[in-house]
C-alpha positions in Angstrom: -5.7 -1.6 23.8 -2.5 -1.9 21.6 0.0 -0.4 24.5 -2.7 -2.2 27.5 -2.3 -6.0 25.9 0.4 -5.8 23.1 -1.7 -6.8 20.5 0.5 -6.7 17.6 2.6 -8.5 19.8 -0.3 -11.2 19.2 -0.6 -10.6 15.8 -4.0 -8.9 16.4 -4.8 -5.9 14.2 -6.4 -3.0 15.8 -9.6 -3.8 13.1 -10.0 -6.9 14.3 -10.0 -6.2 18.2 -12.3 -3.7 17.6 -14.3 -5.3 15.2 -14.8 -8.0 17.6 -15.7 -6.1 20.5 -18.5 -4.1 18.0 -19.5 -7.8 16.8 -20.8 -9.0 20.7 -22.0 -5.6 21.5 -24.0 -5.6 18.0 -25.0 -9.1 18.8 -25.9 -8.4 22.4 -28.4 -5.6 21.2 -30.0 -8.2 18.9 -30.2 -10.7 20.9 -32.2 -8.5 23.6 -34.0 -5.5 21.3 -34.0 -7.4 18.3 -31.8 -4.3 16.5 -28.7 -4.6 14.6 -26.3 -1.9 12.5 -25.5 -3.2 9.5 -23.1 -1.3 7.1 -24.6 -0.6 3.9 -22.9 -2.3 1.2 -21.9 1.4 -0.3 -20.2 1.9 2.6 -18.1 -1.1 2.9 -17.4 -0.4 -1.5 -16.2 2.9 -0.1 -14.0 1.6 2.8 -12.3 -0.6 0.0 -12.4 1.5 -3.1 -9.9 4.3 -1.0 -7.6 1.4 0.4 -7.0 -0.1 -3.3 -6.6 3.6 -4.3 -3.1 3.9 -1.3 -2.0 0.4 -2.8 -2.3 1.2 -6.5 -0.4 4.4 -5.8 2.6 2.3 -3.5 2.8 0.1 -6.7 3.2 2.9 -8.9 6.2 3.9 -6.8 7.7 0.7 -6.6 6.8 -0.9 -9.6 9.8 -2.4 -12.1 10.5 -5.1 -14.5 11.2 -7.5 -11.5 7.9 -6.8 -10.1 5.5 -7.6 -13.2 7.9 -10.7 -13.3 6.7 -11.7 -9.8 3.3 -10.5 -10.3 2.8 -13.1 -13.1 4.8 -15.9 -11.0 2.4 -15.3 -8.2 -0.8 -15.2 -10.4 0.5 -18.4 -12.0 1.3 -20.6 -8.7 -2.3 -18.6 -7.5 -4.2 -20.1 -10.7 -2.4 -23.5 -10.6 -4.0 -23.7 -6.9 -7.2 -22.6 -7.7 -7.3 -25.4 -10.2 -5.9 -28.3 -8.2 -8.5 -27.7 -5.7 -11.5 -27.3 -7.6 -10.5 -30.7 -9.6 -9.4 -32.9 -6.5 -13.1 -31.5 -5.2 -14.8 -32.4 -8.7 -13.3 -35.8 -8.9 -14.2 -36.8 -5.5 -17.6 -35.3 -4.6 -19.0 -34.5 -8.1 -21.7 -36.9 -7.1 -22.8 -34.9 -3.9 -23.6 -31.5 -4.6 -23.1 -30.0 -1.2 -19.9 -31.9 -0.2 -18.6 -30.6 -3.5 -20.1 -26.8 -2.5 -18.3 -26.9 1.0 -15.1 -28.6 -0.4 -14.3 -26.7 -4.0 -12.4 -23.4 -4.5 -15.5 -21.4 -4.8 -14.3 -19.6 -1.1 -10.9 -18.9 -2.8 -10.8 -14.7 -2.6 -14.9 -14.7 -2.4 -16.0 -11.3 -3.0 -19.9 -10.4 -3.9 -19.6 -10.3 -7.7 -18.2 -13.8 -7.6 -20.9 -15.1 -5.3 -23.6 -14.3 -7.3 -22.6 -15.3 -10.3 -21.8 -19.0 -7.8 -25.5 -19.3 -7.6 -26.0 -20.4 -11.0 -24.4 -23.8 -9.9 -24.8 -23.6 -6.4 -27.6 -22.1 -3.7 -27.6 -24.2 -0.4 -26.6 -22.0 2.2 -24.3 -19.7 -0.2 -24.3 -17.1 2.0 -23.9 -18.1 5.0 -20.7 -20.2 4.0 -19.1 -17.2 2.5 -19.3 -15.1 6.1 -18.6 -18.0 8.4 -15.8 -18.9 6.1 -14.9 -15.1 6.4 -15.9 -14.9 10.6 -13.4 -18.0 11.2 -10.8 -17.1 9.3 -10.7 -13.9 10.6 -10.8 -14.8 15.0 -8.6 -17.6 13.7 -6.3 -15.3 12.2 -3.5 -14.5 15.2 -3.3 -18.3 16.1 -2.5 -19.6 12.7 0.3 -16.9 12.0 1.4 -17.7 15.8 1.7 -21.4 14.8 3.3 -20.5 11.4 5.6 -18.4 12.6 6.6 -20.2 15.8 9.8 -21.9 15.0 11.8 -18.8 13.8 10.0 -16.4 15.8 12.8 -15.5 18.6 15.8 -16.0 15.9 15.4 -14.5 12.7 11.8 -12.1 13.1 12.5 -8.6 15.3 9.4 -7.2 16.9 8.6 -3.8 14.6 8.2 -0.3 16.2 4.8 0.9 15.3 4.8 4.5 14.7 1.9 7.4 15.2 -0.4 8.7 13.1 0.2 12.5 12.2 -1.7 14.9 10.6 -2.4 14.9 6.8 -2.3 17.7 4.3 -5.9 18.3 3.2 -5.0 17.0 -0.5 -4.2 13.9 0.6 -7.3 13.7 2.0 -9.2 15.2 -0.3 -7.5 13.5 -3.7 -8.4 9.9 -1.7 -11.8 11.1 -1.6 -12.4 12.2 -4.9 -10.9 9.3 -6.8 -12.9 6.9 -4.6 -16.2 8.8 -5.7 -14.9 8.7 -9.1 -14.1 4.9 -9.3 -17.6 4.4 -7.8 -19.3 6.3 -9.9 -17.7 5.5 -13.0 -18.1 1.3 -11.7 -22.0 2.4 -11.9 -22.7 4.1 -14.6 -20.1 2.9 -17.0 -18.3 -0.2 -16.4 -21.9 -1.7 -14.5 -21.6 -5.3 -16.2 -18.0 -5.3 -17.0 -17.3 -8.4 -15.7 -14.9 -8.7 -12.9 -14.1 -5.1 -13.1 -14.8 -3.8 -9.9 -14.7 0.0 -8.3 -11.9 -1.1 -6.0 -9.6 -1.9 -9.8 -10.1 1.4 -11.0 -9.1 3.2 -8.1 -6.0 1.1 -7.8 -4.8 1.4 -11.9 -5.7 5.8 -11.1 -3.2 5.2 -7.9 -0.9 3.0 -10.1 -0.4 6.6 -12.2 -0.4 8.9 -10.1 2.4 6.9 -8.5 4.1 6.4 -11.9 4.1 10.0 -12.0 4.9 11.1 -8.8 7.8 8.6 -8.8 10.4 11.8 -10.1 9.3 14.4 -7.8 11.0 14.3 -5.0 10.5 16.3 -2.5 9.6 16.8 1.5 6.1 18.2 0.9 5.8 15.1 -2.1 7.2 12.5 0.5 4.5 13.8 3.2 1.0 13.7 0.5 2.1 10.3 -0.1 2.6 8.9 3.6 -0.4 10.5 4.1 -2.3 9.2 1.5 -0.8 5.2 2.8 -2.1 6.5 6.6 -5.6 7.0 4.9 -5.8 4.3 3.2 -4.6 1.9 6.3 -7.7 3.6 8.2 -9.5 2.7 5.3 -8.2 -1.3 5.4 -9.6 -1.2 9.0 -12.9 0.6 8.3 -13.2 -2.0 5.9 -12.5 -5.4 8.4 -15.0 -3.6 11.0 -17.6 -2.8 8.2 -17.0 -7.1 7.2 -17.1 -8.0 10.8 -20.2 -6.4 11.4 -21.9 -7.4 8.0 -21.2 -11.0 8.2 -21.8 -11.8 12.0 -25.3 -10.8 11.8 -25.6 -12.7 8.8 -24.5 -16.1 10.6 -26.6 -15.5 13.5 -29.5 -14.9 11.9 -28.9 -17.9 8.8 -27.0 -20.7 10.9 -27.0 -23.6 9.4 -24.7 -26.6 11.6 -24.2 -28.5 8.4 -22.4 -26.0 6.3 -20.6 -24.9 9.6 -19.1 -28.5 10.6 -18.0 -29.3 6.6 -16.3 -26.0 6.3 -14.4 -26.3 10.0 -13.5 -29.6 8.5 -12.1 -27.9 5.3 -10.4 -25.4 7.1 -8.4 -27.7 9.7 -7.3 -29.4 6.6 -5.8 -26.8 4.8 -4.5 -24.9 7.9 -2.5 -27.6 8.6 -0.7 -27.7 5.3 -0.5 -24.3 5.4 1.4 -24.3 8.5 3.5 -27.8 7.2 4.7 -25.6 4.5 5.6 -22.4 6.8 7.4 -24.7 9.0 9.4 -26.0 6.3 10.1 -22.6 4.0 9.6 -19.7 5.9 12.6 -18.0 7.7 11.6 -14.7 7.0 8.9 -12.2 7.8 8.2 -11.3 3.7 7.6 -15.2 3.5 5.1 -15.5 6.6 3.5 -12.8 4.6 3.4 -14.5 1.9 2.4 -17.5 3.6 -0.4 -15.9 5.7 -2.1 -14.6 2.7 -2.1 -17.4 0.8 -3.9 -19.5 4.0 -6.4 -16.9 4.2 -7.4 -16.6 0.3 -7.5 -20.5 0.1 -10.1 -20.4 2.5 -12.2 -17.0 2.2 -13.1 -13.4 1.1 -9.5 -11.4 0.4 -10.5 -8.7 3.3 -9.4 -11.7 5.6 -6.2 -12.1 3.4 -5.6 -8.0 3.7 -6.1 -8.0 7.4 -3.6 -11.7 7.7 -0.9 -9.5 6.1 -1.6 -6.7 7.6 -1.1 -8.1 11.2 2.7 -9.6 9.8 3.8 -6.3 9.0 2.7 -4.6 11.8 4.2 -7.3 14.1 7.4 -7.6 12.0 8.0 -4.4 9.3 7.0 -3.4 5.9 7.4 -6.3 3.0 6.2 -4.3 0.5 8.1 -6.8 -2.0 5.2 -9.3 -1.8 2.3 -6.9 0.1 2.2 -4.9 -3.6 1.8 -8.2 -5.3 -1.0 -10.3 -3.4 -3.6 -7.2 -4.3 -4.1 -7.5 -8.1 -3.9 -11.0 -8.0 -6.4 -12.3 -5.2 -8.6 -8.9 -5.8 -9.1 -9.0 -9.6 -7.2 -11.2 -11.5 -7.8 -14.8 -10.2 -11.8 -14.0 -11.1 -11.1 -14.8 -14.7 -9.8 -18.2 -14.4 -12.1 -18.8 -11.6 -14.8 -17.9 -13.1 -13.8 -19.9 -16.5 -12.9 -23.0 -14.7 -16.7 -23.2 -13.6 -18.0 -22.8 -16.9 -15.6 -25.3 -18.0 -16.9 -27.7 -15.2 -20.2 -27.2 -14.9 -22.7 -25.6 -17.5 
């Protein structure tokens, strides 16, 4: 499909095409034998838990001063955003408790943790705003970073030469395994009501050492563990937008409700088009479409829709790993604390 209709060309991941074409073959079954596969949510943990492992491990080899210093700019601009949406929404539709549902920040980098601590102030629908939130954003995806992108494009972006997968040295394969298994298990048995602290963070702060430490040992056999481990864990990224894809399209079509659906298209032509206002005015490189494409996606829904927005840039354009290594811990983990304090703030 990728050499057939260019579609990094397009700004379409190969997760997304495929996930789409398992989406109306899924829905197709359903609609005819009334059967649908639905990832199990251990699964999809899985999928996520090993691609937060490669990242945390990229960051430990990367990481510097400058970077914290960025980290905590972005996670300060992110919070300052959270918070001007959730009070414009407060102020104007505090009065009408499902205009102020649709219109809030409660989409802002959903994840399940999040949404079921959300139903202590809000239950209409829930559910099936967070996947059609995550469904549109996602078939949106390649048109919004077209528009974005559209005035510097031809001049200042170069088309990026994708290369092949190889094979990997069974301990890359097997170290990713292990440490997801370990970061599950310990999220379950240990860390269970830690709030906010999720299986996906303790693979990435494992990967953030063993980075750290594999930072001074160079070597070719070194260089080719840790390629391979970033391979894995892209594999991972897409198992992960299929597993989504698949999870959250039967959900819609078996919970549609047209109310929810026409607020939130509302909500997200709004924001899109500032979104792409701002890219048209500040972007002129391919790190800040990144940057710009991620922060579209997390205003609007879960960060898998974020991860796969990115993801599509760099294929399309190159490795940015200057801002890819700092949207992670932010949109992932760290924005839930303010988030979630802001709504006790608000309302209880």
């Amino acid at each position: 499909m990728e050499k057939r209709w260019k579609l990094s060309a397009n700004y379409i991941s190969p997760a997304l095409a495929g996930g789409i074409i398992g989406m109306l073959v899924n829905g197709f079954i359903y609609y005819f034998y009334s059967y649908s596969f639905i990832p199990s949510q251990l699964v999809v943990r899985f999928f996520v838990t090993a691609f937060l492992f490669s990242i945390g491990l990229k960051m430990g080899l990367t990481y510097q001063r400058k970077q914290w210093i960025h980290l905590f700019y972005l996670f300060s601009i992110t919070t300052f955003l959270l918070f001007t949406i959730e009070l414009m929404a407060w102020i104007f539709f505090k009065n009408n408790l499902l205009l102020l549902q649709v219109f809030n920040s409660q989409t802002f980098s959903w994840n399940d943790e999040w949404t079921s601590r959300l139903k202590m102030w809000f239950s209409e629908h829930l559910g099936f705003q967070f996947h059609f939130s995550l469904i549109l954003v996602f078939l949106l995806t390649p048109v919004v970073i077209r528009w974005m992108s559209k005035l510097h494009i031809d001049k200042e972006m170069s088309l990026h030469k994708i290369s092949s997968v190889r094979s990997w040295p069974f301990s890359a394969v097997l170290t990713l395994f292990f440490v997801t298994m370990l970061a599950l298990l310990l999220k379950h048995f240990f860390f269970y009501n830690a709030i906010f602290l999720f299986d996906l963070v303790i693979s990435m702060c494992v990967g953030f050492i063993i980075g750290n430490v594999l930072k001074s040992r160079k070597s070719k056999e070194v260089d080719q563990w840790i390629v391979s481990v970033l391979s894995i864990g892209t594999l991972s990224l897409y198992g992960f937008i299929i597993s989504m894809l698949f999870k959250s399209s039967m959900y819609i079509w078996m919970d549609w409700s047209w109310t929810i659906a026409g607020l939130f298209t509302i909500k997200f032509i709004v924001i899109t088009f500032i979104w792409i206002w701002v890219s048209r005015k500040w972007v002129n490189n391919h790190p800040k479409l990144v940057l710009i494409s991620a922060c579209w996606a997390f205003t609007l829904s879960a960060p898998v829709t974020c991860m796969n927005a990115m993801h599509s840039v760099v294929r399309r354009h190159g490795a940015a790993d200057q801002v890819l290594l700092l949207i992670p811990p932010v949109i992932l983990w760290l924005i839930n604390y303010p988030h979630y304090w802001l709504y006790l703030w608000l309302y209880k």
